[in-house]
Every structure is written in structure tokens, then in C-alpha cells.
ROLOSE-96921 format. One line per 10 residues: number of its first residue (from 1); their letters; for each residue x, z, y of C-alpha. Coordinates in nm, 4 decimals. Layout:
NUM = a = X:Z:Y | ...;
//
This chain:
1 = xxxxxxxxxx = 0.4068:-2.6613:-0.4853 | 0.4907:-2.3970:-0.2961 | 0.5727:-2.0701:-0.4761 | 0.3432:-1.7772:-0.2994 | 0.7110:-1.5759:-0.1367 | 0.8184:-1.9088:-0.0378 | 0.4731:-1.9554:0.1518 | 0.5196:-1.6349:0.2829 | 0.8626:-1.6911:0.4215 | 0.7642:-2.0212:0.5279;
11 = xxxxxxxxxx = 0.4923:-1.8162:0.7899 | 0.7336:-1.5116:0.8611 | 0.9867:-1.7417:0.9868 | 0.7537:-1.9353:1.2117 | 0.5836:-1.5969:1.3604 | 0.9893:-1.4391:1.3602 | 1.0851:-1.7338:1.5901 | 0.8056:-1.6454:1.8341 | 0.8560:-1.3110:1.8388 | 1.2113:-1.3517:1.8997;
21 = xxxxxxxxxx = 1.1515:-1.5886:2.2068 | 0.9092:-1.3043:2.3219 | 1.1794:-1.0540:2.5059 | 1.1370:-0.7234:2.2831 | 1.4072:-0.5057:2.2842 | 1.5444:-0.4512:1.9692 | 1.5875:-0.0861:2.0526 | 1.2396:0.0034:2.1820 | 1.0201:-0.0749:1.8513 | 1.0860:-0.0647:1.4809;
31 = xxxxxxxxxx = 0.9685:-0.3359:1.2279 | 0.8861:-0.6022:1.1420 | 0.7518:-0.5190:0.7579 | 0.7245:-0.8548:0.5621 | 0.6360:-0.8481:0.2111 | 0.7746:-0.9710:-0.1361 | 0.5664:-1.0529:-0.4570 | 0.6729:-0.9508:-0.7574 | 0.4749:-1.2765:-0.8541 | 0.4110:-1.2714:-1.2330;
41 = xxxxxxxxxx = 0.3178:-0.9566:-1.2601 | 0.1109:-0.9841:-1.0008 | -0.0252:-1.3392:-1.0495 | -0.1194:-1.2400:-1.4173 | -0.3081:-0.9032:-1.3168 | -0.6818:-0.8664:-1.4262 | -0.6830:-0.7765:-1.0276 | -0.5090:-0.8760:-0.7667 | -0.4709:-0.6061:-0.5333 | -0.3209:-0.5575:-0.1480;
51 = xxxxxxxxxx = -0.2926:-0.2019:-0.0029 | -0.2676:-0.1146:0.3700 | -0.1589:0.1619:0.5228 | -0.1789:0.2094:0.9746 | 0.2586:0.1530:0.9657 | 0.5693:0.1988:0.7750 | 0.6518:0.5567:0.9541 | 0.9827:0.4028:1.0397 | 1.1209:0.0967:0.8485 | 1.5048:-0.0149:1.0528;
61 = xxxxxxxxxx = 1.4427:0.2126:1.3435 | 1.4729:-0.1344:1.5771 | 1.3570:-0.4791:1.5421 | 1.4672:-0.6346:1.3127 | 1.4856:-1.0387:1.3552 | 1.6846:-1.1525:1.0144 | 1.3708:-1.2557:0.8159 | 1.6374:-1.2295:0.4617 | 1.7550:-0.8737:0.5437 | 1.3495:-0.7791:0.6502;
71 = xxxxxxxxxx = 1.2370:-0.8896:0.2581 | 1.5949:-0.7420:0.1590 | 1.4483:-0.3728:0.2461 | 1.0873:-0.4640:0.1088 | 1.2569:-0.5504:-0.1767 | 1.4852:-0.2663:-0.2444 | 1.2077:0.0083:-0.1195 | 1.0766:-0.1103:-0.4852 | 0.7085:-0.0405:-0.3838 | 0.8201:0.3134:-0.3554;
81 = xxxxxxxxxx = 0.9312:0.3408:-0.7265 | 0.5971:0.4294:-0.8776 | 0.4860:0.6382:-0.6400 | 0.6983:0.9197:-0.6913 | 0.7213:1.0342:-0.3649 | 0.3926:1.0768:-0.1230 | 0.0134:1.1362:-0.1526 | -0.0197:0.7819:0.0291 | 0.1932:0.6142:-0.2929 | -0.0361:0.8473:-0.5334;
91 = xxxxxxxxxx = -0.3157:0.7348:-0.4457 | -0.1899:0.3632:-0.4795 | -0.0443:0.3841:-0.8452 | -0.3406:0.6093:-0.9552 | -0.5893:0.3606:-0.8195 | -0.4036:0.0491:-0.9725 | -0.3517:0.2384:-1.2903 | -0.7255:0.3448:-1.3460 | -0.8178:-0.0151:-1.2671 | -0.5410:-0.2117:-1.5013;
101 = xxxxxxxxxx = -0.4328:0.0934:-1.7304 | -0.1710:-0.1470:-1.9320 | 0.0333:-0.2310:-1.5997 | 0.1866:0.1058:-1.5540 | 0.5234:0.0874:-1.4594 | 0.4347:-0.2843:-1.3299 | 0.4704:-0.3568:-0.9853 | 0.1767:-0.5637:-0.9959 | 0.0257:-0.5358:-0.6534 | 0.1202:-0.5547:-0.2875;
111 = xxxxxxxxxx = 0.1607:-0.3536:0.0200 | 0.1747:-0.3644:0.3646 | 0.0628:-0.2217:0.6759 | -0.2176:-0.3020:0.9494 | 0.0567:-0.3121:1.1959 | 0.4178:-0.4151:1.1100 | 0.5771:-0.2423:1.3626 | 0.6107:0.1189:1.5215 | 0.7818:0.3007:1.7505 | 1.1796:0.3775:1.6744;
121 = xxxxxxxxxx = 1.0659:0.6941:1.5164 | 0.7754:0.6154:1.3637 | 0.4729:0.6548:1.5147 | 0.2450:0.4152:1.5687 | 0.2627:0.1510:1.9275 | 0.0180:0.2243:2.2089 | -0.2761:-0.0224:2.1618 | -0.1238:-0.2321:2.3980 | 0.1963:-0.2778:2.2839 | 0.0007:-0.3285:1.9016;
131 = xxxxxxxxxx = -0.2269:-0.6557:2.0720 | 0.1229:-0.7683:2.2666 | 0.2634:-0.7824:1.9231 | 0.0153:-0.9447:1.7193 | -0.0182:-1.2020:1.9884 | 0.3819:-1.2751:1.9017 | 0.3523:-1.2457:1.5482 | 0.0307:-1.3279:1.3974 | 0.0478:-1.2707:0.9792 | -0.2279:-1.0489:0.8723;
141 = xxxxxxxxxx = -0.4925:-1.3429:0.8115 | -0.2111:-1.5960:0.7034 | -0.0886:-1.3111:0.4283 | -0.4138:-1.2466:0.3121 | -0.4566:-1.6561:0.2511 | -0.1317:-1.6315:0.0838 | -0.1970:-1.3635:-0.1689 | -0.5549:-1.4365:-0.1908 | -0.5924:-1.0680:-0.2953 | -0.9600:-0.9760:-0.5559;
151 = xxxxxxxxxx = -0.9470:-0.6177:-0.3588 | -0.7820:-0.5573:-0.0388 | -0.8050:-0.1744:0.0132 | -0.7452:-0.0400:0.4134 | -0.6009:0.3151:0.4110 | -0.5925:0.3423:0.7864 | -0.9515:0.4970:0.9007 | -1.2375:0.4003:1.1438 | -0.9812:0.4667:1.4210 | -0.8028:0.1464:1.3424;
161 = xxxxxxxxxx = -1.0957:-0.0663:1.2665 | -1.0197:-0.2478:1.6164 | -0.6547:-0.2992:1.5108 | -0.8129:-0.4746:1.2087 | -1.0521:-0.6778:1.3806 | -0.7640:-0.8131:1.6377 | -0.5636:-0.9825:1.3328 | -0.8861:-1.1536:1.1755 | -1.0434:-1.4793:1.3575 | -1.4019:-1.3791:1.1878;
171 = xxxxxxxxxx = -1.6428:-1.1041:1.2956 | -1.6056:-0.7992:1.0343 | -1.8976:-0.6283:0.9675 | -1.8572:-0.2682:0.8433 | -2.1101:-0.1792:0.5481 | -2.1904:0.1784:0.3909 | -2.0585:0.1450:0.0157 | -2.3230:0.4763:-0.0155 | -2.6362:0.5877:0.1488 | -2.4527:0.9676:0.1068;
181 = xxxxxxxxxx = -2.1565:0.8735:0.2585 | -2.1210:0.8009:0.6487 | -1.9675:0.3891:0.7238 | -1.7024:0.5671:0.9564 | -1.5876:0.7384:0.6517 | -1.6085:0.4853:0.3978 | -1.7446:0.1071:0.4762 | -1.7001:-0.2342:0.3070 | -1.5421:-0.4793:0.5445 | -1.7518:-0.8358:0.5147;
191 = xxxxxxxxxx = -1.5943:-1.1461:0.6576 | -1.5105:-1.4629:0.5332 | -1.1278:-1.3754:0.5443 | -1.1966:-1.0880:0.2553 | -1.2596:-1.1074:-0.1067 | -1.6031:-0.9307:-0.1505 | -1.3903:-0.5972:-0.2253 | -1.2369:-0.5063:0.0521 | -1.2903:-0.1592:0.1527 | -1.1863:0.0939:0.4578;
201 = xxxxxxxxxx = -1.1386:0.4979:0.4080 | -0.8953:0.7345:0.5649 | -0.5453:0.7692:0.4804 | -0.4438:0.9608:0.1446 | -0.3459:1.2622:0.3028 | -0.6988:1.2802:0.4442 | -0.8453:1.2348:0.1512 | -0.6623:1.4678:0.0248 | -0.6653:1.7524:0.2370 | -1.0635:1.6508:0.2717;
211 = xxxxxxxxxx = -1.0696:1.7100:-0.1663 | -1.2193:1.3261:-0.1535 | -1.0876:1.1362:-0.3965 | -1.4421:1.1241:-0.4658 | -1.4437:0.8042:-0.2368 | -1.1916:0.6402:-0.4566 | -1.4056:0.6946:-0.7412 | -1.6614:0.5005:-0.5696 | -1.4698:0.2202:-0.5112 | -1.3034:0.1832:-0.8325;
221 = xxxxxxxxxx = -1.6574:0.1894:-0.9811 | -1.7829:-0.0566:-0.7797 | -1.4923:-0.2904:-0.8795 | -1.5339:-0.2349:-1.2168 | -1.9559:-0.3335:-1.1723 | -1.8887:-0.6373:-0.9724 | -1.7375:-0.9500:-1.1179 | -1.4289:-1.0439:-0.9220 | -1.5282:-1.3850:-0.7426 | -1.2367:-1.6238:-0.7215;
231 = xxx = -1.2284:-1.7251:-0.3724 | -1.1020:-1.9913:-0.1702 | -1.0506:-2.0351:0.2439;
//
């Protein structure tokens, strides 16, 4: 069997060989991100957790079609070495940490991004360009059936919700996780491709700025009330 970074190589190389085929200029988009497991700690964590941000903010600065060098730099980023160094990665370790207080310093989780690519310097591809891509290199679902994540957490805000949708074959239905607090702010996404707790906010430095951690509190609550439910596609 399998090991779950071979099954994820195993798809990246597929969707790579598409994408290559597709035309892109290497110098007119940045990505791809493709992920690495750090498997036993993450296989053995009370929860299994996947974090997205909207896009890496820069990653190779060009496309990058050497699937070994693409997990190279996942690799060696080090899942941001505990956080150290944004409100985005902050909110990530502090979450984990609250949740599974005896895996600090564990790199027990997994990250990626709602799209894995962006423009050379950054900023996210017209909406366009995003559909063009995912049509050429369809992971999100696949990754998600990989990992088979008990909480998948979306930092990326209503604004994105279509982005989300695009990547995911069934309807997602976006739920208020509180009758005080408005779905476009905070919603839980319901679909047969999530694990009951999957949830959508804005990005960290919203949240931040916005003094609502609150909404973090909320979900790691409601994680800790409901039973994770094994699941199975």
C-alpha cells in the first residue's frame, strides 16, 4: 500500500504532465504549491488537520514543472518553522496547539492553498486565469481524499467561496456556525468531499485587525463538542 506522499506524488505528477502540455509560460505565473506529510506525526494526531490559505504570496516566482524540486521547497519552508513569522502562521500553530496541546513543536498538520499558483509577484490570478488552471491541474478534491483531513479549516473569505466551489465535484452548502455571526463571515462548508468540520472565515490578518479571534474560539469549541467521524469517499 501506498504510503499517503507517495499517493500524493502519484496525482501531482499526473496533473504536472497536463499542465505542462497546457502552454503556460513559465515566466507569467508562479507555483505550483504541492504538499509533503510529515506522516507520523500527522497520522498519529488526535486530529488531523489541513489549513488553507487564498495563495503562497510568491512561492518560485515562475512555474515550476520539476514535481521533486516543487516538494523540495514545501519541504524546506518547514511549515514556516512554528509559526514564527506571520499572523497567518499564528493563527495556525495557536489553533493546532489549543486543539492537541502535547504536539507543540510537531509538525503535525498540513497546509496548502485554495489556489496553487499566483502571479510572479504574488498576487493572486484573475478568475480566469484561476478556472484555466484548475482545469490543467485538478488536486484540491484528490488531496483532500489523500489526507482525509478530521478538520479542514479555509482562511481565504466569502470572496473565494467560488474558487472553492470550482475544485469540488459536489454542491457546498455554506452554513452559519452562529445565529450572532453573519455565514459570509463565518460558515461551515457541507459536502460530501468534507469531514463534518470544515469551516470558512477570513484570513488571519482580518481577523486580526477585526480583534476576532473570537471566531476561532468558536470553531475550536465546536471541534472539541463534536466527535470526529472517521470518514470514507
Amino acid at each position: 500500500m501506498d504510503t499517503m506522499n507517495e499517493e500524493l506524488i502519484s496525482i501531482y505528477q499526473r496533473e504536472l504532465k497536463i499542465l505542462e502540455n497546457a502552454g503556460f509560460e513559465s515566466h507569467d505565473f508562479d507555483g505550483p504549491l504541492l504538499m509533503n506529510c510529515w506522516e507520523e506525526d500527522y497520522l498519529n494526531s488526535k486530529y488531523k488537520m489541513l489549513f488553507l490559505g487564498r495563495e503562497s504570496n510568491g512561492w518560485f516566482g515562475k512555474l515550476n514543472f520539476d514535481i521533486y524540486d516543487c516538494i523540495k521547497r514545501y519541504k524546506d519552508f518547514e511549515l514556516c518553522n512554528e509559526g514564527d513569522y506571520t499572523t497567518f502562521w499564528q493563527y495556525i500553530y495557536e489553533t493546532k496547539n489549543i486543539l492537541m496541546p502535547k504536539t507543540v513543536g510537531q509538525k503535525n498538520f498540513l497546509w496548502s492553498n485554495v489556489s496553487k499558483f499566483s502571479n510572479p509577484d504574488g498576487t493572486a490570478i484573475d478568475f480566469e486565469d484561476f478556472k484555466t488552471f484548475c482545469d490543467n491541474f485538478n488536486v484540491l478534491q484528490s488531496e483532500i481524499e489523500i489526507a482525509k483531513p478530521d478538520v479542514i479549516i479555509f482562511f481565504s473569505g466569502n470572496s473565494w467561496d467560488e474558487k472553492i466551489q470550482y475544485q469540488i465535484n459536489d454542491k457546498i452548502s455554506f452554513e452559519r456556525v452562529s445565529d450572532n455571526i453573519p455565514a459570509n463571515e463565518l460558515s461551515r462548508l457541507v459536502s460530501d468531499a468534507f469531514p463534518y468540520h470544515t469551516y470558512r472565515l477570513a484570513h488571519p490578518r482580518t481577523l486580526q485587525f477585526q480583534k476576532k479571534w473570537n471566531y476561532m474560539e468558536l470553531i475550536i469549541e465546536n471541534i472539541r463538542l463534536k466527535p470526529i467521524e472517521r470518514w470514507h469517499l
